[in-house]
N, C-alpha and C positions, 0 to 999 in steps of 0.2 A: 233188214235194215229199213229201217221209218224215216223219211226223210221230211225237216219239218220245216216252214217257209215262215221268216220273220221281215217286218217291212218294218225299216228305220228311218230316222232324219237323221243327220251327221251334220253336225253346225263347223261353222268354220271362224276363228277369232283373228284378228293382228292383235301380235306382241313385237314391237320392235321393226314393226314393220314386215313382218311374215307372217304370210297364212299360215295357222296352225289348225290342229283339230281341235274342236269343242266338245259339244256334248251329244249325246244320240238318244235319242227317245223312241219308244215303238209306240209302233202304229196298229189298227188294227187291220186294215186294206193298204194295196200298194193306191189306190186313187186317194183316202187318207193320207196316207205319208206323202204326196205329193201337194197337195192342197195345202198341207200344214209346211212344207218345204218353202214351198215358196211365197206363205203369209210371212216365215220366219225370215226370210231373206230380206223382207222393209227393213228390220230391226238388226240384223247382224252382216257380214260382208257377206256371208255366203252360205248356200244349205245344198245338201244332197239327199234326194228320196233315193232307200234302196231297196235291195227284192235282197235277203239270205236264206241263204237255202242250205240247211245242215243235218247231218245224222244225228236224230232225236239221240240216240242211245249213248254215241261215241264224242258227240259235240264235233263231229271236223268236218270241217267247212266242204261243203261240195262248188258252190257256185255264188257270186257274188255281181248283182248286175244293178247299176244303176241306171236309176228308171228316169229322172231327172235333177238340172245340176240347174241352181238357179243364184245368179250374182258371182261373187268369184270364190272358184275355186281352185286349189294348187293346181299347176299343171300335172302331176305325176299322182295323184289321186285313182286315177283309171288301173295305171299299172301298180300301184301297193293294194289296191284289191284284190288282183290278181294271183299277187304274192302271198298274200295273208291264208 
């Protein structure tokens, strides 16, 4: 089992007046994906740099940890990581 480590931004939008999810881009550093997190957070309500961590082979998620959360983001964002 190869376990392969991917670092994302996770944008977050209002529709209607709720934070939803946006869009994710990778990065290629978790210092990257935070830098880019939180230049993207000027321009949208909120961004999250994350660490994924998954089985190259099988794709299922081992661990999911965000690294930082900059502007707003849902409250229950921590635990649907979790879940996912």
């Amino acid at each position: 089992m190869a376990m392969k480590t991917t670092f994302l931004v996770q944008t977050f939008v209002l529709k209607r007046k709720r934070l939803l999810i946006g869009e994710r881009q990778v990065s290629p550093t978790s210092s990257g994906a935070m830098k880019r997190a939180e230049a993207m957070a000027t321009r949208m309500p909120g961004t999250a740099a994350l660490q994924i961590m998954a089985d190259d082979e099988t794709g299922e998620l081992e661990r999911a940890t965000i690294l930082g959360q900059y502007g707003d983001v849902p409250d229950d964002f921590a635990e649907s990581l979790q879940a996912a």
